[in-house]
N, CA, C and O atoms as CSV, one atom per row, in Angstrom:
chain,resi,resn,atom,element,x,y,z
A,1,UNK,N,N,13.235,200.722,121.990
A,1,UNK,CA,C,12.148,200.911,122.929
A,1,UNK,C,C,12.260,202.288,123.570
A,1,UNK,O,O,13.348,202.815,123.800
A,2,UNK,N,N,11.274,202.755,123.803
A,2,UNK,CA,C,11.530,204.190,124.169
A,2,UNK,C,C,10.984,203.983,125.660
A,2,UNK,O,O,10.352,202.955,125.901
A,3,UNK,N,N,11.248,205.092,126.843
A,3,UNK,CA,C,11.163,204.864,127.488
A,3,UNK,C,C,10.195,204.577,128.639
A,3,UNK,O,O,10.390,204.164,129.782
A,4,UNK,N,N,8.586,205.087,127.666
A,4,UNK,CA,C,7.667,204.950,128.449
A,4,UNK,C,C,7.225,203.338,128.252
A,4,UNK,O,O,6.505,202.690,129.011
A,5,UNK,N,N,7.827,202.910,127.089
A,5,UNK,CA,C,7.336,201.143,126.745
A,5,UNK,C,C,8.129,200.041,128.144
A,5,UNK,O,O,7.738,198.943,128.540
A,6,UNK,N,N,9.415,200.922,128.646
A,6,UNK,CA,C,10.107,200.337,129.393
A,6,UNK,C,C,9.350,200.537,131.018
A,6,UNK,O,O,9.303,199.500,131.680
A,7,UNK,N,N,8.972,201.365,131.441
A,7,UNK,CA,C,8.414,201.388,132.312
A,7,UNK,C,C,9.647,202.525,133.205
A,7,UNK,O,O,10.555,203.153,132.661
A,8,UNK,N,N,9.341,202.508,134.513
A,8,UNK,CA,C,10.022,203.339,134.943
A,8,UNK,C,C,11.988,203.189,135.323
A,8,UNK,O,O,12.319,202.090,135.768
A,9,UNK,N,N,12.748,203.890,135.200
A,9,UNK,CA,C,14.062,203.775,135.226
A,9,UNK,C,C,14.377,204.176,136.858
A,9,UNK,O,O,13.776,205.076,137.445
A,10,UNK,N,N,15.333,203.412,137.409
A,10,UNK,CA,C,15.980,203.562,138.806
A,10,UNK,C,C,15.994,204.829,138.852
A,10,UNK,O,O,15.853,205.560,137.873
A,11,UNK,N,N,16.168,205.191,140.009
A,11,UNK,CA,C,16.941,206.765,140.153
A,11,UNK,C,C,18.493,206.495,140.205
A,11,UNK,O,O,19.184,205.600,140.691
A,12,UNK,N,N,18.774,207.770,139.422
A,12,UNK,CA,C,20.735,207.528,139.490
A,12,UNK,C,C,21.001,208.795,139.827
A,12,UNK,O,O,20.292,209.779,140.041
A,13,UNK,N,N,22.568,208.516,139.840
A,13,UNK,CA,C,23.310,209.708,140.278
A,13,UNK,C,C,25.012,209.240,139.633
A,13,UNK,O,O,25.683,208.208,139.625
A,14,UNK,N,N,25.180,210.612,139.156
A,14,UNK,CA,C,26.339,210.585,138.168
A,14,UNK,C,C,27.152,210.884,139.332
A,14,UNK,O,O,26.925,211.505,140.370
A,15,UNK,N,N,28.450,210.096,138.744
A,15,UNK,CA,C,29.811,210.217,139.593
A,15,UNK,C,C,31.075,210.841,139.178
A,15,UNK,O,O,31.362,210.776,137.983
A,16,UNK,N,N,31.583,211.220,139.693
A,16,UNK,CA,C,33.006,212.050,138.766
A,16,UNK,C,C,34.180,210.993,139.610
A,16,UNK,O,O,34.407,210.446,140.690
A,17,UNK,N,N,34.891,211.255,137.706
A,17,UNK,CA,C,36.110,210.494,137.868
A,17,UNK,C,C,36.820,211.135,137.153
A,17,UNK,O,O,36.376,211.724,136.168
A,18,UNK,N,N,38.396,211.157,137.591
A,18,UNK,CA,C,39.363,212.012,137.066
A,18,UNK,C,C,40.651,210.948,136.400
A,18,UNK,O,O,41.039,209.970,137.039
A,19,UNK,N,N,40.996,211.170,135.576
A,19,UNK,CA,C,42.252,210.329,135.070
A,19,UNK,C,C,43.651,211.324,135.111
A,19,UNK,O,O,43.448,212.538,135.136
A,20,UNK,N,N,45.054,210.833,135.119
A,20,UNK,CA,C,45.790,211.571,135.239
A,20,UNK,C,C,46.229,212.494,133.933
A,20,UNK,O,O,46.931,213.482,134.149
A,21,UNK,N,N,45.906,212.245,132.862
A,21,UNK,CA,C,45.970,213.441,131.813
A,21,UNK,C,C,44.613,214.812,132.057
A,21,UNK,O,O,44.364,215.699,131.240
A,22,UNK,N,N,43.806,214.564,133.645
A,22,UNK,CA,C,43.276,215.459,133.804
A,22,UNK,C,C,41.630,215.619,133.198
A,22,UNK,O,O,40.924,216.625,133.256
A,23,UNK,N,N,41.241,214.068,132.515
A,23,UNK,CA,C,40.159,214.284,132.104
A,23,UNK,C,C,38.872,213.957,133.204
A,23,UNK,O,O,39.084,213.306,134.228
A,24,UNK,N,N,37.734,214.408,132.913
A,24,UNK,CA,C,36.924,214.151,133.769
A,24,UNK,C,C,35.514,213.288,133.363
A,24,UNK,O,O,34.559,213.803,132.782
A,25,UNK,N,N,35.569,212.226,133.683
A,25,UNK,CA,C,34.083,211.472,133.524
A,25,UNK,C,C,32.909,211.221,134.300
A,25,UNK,O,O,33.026,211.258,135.525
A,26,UNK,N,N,31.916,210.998,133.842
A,26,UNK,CA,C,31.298,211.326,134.550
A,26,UNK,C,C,29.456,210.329,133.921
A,26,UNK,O,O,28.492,210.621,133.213
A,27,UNK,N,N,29.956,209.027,134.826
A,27,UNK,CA,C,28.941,208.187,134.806
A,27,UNK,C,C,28.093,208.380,135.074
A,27,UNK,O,O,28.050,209.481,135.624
A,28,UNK,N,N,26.751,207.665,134.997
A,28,UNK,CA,C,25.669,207.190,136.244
A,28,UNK,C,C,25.268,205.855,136.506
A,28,UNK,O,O,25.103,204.924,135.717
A,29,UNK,N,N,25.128,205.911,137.813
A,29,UNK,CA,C,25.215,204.639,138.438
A,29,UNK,C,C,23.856,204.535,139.587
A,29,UNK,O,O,23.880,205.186,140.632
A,30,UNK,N,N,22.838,203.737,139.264
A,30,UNK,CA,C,21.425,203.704,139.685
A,30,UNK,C,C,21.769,204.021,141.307
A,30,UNK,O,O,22.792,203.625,141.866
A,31,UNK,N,N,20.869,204.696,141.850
A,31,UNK,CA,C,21.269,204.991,143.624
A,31,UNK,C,C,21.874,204.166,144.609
A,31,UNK,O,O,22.740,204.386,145.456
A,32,UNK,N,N,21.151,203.071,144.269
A,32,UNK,CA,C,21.588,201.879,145.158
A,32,UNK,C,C,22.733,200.978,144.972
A,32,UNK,O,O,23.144,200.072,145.696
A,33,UNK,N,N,23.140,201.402,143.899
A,33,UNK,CA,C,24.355,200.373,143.226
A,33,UNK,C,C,25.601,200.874,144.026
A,33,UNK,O,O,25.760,201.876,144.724
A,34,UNK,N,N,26.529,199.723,143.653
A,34,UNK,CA,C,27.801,200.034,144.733
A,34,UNK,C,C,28.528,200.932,143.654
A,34,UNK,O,O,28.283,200.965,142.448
A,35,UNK,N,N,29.367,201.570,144.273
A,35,UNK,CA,C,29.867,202.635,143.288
A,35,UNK,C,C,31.530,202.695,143.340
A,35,UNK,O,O,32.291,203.183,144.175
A,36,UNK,N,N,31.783,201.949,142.017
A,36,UNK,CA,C,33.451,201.653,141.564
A,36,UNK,C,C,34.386,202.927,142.026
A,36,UNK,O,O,34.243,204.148,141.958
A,37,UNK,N,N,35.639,201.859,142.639
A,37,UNK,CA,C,36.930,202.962,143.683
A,37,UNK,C,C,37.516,203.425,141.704
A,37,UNK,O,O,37.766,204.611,141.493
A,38,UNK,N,N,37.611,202.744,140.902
A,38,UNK,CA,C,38.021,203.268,139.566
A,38,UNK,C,C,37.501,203.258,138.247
A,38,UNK,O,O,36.504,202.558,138.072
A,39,UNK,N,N,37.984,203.912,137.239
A,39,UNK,CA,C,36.367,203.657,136.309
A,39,UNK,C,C,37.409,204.155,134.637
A,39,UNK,O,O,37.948,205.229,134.369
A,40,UNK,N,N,37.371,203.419,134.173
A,40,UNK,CA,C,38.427,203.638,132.575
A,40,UNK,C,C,38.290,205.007,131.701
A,40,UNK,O,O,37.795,204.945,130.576
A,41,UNK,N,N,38.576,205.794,132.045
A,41,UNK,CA,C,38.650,207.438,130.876
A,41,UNK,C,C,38.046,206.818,129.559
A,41,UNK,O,O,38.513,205.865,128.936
A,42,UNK,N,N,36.985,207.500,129.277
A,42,UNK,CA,C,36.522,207.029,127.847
A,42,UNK,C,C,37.661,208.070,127.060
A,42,UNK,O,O,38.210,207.320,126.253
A,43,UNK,N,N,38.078,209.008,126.962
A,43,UNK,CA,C,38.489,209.880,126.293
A,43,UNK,C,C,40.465,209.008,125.779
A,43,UNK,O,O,40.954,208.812,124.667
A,44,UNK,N,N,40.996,208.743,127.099
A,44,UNK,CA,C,42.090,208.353,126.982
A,44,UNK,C,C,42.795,206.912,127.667
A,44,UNK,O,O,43.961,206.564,127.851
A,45,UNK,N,N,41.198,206.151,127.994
A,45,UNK,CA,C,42.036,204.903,128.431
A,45,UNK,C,C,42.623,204.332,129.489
A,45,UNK,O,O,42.629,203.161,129.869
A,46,UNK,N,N,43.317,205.700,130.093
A,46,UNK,CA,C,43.900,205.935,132.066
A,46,UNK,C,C,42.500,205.444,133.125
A,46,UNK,O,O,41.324,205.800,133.065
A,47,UNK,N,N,43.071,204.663,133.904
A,47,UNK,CA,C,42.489,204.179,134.948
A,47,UNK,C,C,41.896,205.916,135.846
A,47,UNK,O,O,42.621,206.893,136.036
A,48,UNK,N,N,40.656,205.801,136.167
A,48,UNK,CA,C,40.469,207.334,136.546
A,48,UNK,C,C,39.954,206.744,137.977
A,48,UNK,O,O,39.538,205.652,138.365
A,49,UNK,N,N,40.211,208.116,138.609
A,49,UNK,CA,C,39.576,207.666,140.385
A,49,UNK,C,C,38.835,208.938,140.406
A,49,UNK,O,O,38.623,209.675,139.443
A,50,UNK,N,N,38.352,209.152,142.022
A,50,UNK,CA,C,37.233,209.835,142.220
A,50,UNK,C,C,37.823,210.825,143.074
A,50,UNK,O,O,37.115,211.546,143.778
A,51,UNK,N,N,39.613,210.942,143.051
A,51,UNK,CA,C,40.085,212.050,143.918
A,51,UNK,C,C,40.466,212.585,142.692
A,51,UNK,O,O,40.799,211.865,141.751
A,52,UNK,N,N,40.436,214.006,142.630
A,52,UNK,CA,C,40.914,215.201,141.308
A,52,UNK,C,C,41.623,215.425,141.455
A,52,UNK,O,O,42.285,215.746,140.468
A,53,UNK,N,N,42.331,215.519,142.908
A,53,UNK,CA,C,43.750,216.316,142.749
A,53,UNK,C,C,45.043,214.533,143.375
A,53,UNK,O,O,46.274,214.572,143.360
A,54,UNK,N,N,44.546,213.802,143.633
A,54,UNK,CA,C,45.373,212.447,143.569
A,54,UNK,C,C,44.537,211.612,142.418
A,54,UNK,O,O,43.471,211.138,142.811
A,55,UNK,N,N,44.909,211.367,140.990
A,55,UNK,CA,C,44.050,210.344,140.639
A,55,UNK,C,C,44.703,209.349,140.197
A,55,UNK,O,O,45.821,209.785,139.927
A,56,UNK,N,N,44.635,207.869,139.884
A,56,UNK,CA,C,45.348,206.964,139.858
A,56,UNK,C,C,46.507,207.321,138.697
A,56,UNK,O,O,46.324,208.148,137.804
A,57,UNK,N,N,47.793,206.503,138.886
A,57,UNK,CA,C,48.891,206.361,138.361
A,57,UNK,C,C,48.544,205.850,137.071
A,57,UNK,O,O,47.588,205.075,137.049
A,58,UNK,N,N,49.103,206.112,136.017
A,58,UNK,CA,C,48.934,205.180,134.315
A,58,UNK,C,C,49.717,203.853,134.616
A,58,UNK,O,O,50.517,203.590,135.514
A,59,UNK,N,N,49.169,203.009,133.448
A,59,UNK,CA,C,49.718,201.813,134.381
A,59,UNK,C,C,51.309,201.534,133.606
A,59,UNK,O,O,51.386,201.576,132.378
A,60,UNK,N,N,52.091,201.353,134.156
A,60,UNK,CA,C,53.381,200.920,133.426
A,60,UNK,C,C,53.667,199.906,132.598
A,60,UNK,O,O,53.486,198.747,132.972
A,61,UNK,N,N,54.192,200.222,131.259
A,61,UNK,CA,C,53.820,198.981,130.224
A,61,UNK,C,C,55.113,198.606,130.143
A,61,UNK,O,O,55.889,199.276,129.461
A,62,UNK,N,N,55.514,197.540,130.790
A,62,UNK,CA,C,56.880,196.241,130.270
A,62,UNK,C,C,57.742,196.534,128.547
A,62,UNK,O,O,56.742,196.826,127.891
A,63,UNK,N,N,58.125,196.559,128.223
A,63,UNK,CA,C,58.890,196.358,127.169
A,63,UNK,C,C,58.556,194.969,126.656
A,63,UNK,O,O,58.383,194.037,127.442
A,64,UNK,N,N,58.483,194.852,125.581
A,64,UNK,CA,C,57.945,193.208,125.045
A,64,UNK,C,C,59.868,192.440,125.022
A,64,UNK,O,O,60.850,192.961,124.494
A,65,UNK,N,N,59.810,191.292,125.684
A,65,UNK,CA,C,60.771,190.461,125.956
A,65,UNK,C,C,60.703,189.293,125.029
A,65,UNK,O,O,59.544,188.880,124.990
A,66,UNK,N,N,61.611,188.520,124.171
A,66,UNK,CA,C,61.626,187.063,123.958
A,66,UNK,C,C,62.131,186.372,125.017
A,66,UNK,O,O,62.663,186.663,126.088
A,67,UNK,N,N,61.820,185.368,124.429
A,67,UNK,CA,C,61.779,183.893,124.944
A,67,UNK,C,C,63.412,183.988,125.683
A,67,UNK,O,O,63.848,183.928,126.833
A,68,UNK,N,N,63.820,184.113,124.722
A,68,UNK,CA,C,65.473,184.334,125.142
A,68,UNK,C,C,66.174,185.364,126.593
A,68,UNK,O,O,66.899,185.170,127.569
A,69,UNK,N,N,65.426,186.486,125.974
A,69,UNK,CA,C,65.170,187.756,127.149
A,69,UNK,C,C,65.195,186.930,128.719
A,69,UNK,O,O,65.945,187.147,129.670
A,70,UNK,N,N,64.068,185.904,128.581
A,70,UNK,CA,C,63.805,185.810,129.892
A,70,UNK,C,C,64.432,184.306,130.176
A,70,UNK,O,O,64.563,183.984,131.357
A,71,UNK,N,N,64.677,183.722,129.532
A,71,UNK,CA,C,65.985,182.847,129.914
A,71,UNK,C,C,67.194,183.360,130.001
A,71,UNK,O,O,68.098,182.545,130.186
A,72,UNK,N,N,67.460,184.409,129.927
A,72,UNK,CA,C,68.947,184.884,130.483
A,72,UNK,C,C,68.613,185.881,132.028
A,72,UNK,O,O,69.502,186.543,132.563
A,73,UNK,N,N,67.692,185.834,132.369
A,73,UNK,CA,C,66.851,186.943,133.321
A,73,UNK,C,C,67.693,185.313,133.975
A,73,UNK,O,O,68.832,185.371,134.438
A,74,UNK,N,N,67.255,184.560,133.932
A,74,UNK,CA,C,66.921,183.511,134.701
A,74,UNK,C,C,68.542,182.324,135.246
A,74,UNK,O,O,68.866,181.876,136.346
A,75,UNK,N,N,69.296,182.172,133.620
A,75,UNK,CA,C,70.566,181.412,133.948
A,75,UNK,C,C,71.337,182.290,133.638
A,75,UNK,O,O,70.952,183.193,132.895
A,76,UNK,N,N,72.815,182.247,134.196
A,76,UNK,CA,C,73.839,182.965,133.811
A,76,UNK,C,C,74.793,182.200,132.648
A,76,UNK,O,O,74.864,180.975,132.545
A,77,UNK,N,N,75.545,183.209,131.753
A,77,UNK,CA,C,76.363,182.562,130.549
A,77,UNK,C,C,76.741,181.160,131.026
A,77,UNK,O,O,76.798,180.285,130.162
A,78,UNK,N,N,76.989,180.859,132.221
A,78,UNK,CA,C,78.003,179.408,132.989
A,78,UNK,C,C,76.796,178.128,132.865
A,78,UNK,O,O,76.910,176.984,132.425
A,79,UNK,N,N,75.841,178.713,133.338
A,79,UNK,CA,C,74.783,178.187,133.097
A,79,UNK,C,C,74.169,177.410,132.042
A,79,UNK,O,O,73.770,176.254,131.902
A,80,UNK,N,N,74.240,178.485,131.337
A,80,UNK,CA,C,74.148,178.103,129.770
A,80,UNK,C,C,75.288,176.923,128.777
A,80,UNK,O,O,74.957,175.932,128.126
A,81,UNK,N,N,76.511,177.448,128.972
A,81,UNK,CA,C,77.219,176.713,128.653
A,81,UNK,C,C,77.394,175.462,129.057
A,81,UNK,O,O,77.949,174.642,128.326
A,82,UNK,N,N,76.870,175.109,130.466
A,82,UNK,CA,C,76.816,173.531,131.385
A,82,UNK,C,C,75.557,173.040,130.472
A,82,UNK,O,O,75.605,171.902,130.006
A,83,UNK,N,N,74.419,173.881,130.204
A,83,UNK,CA,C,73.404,172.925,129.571
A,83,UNK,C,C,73.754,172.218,128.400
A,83,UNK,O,O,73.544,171.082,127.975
A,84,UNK,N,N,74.593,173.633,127.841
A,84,UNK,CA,C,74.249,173.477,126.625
A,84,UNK,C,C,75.509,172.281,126.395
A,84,UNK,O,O,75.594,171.799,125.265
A,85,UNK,N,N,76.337,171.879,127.308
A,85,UNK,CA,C,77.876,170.677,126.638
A,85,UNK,C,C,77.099,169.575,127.258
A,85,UNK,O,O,77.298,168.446,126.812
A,86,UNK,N,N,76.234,169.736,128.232
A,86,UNK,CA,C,75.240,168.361,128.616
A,86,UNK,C,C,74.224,167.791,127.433
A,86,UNK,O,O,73.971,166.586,127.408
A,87,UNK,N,N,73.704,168.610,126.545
A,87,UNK,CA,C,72.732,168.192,125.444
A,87,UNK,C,C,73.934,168.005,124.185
A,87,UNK,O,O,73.707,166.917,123.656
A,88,UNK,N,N,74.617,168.392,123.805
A,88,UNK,CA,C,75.937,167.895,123.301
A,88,UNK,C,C,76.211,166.895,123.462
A,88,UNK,O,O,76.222,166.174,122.465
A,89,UNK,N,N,76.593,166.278,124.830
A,89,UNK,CA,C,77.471,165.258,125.000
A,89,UNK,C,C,76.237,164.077,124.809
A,89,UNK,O,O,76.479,162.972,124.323
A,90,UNK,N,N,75.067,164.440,125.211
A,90,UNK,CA,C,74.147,163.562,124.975
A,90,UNK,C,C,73.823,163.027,123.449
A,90,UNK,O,O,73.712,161.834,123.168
A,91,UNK,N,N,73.720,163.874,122.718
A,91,UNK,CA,C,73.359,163.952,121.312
A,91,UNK,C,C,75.159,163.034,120.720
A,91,UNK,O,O,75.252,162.408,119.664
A,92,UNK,N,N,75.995,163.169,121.441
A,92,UNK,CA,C,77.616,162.549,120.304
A,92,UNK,C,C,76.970,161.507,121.028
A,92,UNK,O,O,76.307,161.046,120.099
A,93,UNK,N,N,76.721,160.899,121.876
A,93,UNK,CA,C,76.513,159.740,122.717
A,93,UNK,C,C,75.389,158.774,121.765
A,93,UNK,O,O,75.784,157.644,121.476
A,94,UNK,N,N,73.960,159.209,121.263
A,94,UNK,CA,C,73.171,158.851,120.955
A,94,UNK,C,C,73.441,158.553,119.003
A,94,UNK,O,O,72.674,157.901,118.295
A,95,UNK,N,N,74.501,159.127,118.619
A,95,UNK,CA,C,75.430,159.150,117.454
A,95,UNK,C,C,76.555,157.896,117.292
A,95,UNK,O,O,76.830,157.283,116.260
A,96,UNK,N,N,76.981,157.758,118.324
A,96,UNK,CA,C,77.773,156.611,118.770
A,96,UNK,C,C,77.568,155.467,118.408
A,96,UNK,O,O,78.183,154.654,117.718
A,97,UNK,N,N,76.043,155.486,119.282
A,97,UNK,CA,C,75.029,154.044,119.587
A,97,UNK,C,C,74.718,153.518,117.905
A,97,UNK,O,O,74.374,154.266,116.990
A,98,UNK,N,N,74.900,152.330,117.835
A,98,UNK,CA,C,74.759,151.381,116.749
A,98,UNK,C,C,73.287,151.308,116.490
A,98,UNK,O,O,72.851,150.570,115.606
């Protein structure tokens, strides 16, 4: 549809946003609309803000953890070893039984 079939378009006004590799974007957002504290770098992805010389931090990415990883985050070796002679002793127990 082109734009005279649409009828008339809001008035806008483009906004600048800066990401921390320094890029600059630069939306538009109809006059009246509320206008986002952050806005995603098309170029690189970084969360961008609307201060140039403070612009938001990249976000910090975790290291991928197993299952394991975060059960030792959680019990210590002593720990482990109490579970693990409790499911033991359970299992010779259930071996026992007639």
């Amino acid at each position: 549809m082109g734009e005279s079939e649409r009828g008339e378009s809001a008035p806008r006004r483009r906004v600048s946003y800066w990401c921390a590799n320094g890029h600059e974007s630069r939306p538009s957002f109809a006059v009246e609309a509320e206008i986002p504290e952050n806005w995603d770098c098309p170029r690189c992805g970084l969360p961008a803000g609307r201060d140039e010389q403070a612009p938001p931090a990249p976000p910090r990415n975790e290291p991928y953890k197993t299952h394991l990883a975060y059960v030792k985050e959680r019990r210590s070796d002593a720990d482990g070893e109490a579970i693990l002679e409790e499911a033991l002793t359970k299992l010779r127990k259930q071996r026992e039984e007639p």
